[in-house]
C-alpha positions in Angstrom: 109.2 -45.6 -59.3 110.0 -42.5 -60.5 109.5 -39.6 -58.4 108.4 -37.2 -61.3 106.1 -39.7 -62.7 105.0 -40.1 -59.2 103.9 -36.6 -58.8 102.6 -36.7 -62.6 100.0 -39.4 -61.7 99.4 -36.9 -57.8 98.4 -34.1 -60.3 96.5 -36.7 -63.4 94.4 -38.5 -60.5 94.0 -36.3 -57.6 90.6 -38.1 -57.4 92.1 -41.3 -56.4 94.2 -41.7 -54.4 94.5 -45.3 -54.7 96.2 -44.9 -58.2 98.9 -43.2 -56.6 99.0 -45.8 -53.7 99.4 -48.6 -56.4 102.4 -47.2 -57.8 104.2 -45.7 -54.9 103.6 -49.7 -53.2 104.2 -51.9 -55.9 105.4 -50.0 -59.0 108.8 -51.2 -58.9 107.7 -54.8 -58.2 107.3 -57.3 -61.0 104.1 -58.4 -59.2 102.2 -55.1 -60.2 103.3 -56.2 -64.4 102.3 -59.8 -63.8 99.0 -58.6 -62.7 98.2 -56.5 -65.0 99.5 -59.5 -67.4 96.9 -61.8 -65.6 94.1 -58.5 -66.1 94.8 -58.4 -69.8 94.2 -61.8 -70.5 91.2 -61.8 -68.1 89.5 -58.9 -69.6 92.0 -56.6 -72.0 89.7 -53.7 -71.4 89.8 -54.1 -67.8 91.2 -50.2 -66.7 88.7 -48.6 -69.0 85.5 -47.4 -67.3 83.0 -50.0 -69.0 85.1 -52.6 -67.2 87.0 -51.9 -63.8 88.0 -48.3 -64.8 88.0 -45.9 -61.6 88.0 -48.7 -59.1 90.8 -50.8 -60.7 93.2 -49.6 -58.1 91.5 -50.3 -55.2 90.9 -53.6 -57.2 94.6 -54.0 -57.5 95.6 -53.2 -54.0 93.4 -55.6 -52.7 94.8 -58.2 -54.2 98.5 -57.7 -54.1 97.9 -56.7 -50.6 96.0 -60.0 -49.9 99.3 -62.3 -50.2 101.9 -59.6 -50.0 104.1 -61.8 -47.4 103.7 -64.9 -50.1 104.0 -63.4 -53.3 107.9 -63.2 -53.0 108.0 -67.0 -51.9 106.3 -68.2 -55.4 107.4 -68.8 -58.7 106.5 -66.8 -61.7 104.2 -69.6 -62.7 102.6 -69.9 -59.5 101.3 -66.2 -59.2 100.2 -66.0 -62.9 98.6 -69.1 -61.2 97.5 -67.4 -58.1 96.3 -64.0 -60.1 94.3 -66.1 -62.3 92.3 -67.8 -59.5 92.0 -64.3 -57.7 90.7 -62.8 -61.3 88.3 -65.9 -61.5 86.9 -65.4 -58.0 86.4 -61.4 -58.1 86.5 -59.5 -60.7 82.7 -60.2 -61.7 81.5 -59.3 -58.5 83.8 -56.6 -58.6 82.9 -55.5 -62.0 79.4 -55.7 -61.1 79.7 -53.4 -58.0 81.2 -50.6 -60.7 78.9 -50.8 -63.4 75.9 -50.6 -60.2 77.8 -47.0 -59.2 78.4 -46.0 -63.0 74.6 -46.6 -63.7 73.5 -44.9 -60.5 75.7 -41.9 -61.8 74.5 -41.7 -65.6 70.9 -41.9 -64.2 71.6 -38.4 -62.8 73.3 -36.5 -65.6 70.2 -38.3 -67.5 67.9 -35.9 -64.9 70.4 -33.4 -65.7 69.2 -33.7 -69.3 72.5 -34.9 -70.8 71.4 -37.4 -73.9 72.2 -41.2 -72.8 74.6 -41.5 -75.7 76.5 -38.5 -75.3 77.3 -40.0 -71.7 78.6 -43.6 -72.5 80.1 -42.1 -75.5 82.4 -40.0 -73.5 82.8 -42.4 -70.2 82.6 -45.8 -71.6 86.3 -45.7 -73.6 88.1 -43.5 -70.9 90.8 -45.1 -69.2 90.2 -44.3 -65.7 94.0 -46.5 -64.5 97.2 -45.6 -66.5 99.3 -48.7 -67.2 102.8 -47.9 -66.6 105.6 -50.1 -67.5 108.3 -50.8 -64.4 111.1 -49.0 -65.5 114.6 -51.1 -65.1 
């Protein structure tokens, strides 16, 4: 991967460090696009922060992480396979784990006074994981 889009995503998500991490591990590996081929058919609004959104990364890493040794030894087929069974087995629970911290956090800028539409207005579209092609 780039080294100046490298430090471009350092600056853009200095909160997570596991952005970074996905990119600097597996940007230049056609596993990271297959996944996120296998997340857009899943659930095409899967980086935004009604969906996976700030924890998609660590999301990401766990999975490619899981089979790193194996994932070189398959065909394309079998890891869009593979993805699709991970997909299948966690991103609801996965899912479900975000929403709980998202609604933990808009119950406090609700005793903040902020109005409740105002909030998911401005958090529910935001993409909280850039999708960057591999470059050739």
């Amino acid at each position: 991967m780039d080294k100046t889009e490298l430090e471009r995503l350092a600056v853009d998500y200095a909160d997570n460090a596991d952005v970074l991490q996905v990119y600097q591990d597996w940007g230049d590996t056609v596993y990271l696009q297959e996944l996120f081929a296998a997340l857009n058919r899943y659930e095409p609004d899967w980086n935004k922060e009604k969906e996976l959104g700030s924890w998609a990364a660590e999301f990401i890493l766990d999975i490619l992480q899981e089979e790193e040794g194996e994932w070189e030894n398959m065909t394309k087929e079998e890891r869009a396979e593979r993805f699709d069974e991970l997909l299948d087995e966690r991103y609801e629970d996965f899912h479900g784990g975000h929403q709980f911290a998202r609604v933990n956090n808009i119950n406090l800028r609700l005793k903040e006074g902020e109005e409740l539409g105002t909030i998911l207005a401005e958090s529910d579209e935001q993409v909280s994981f850039p999708i960057l092609p591999k470059k050739h």
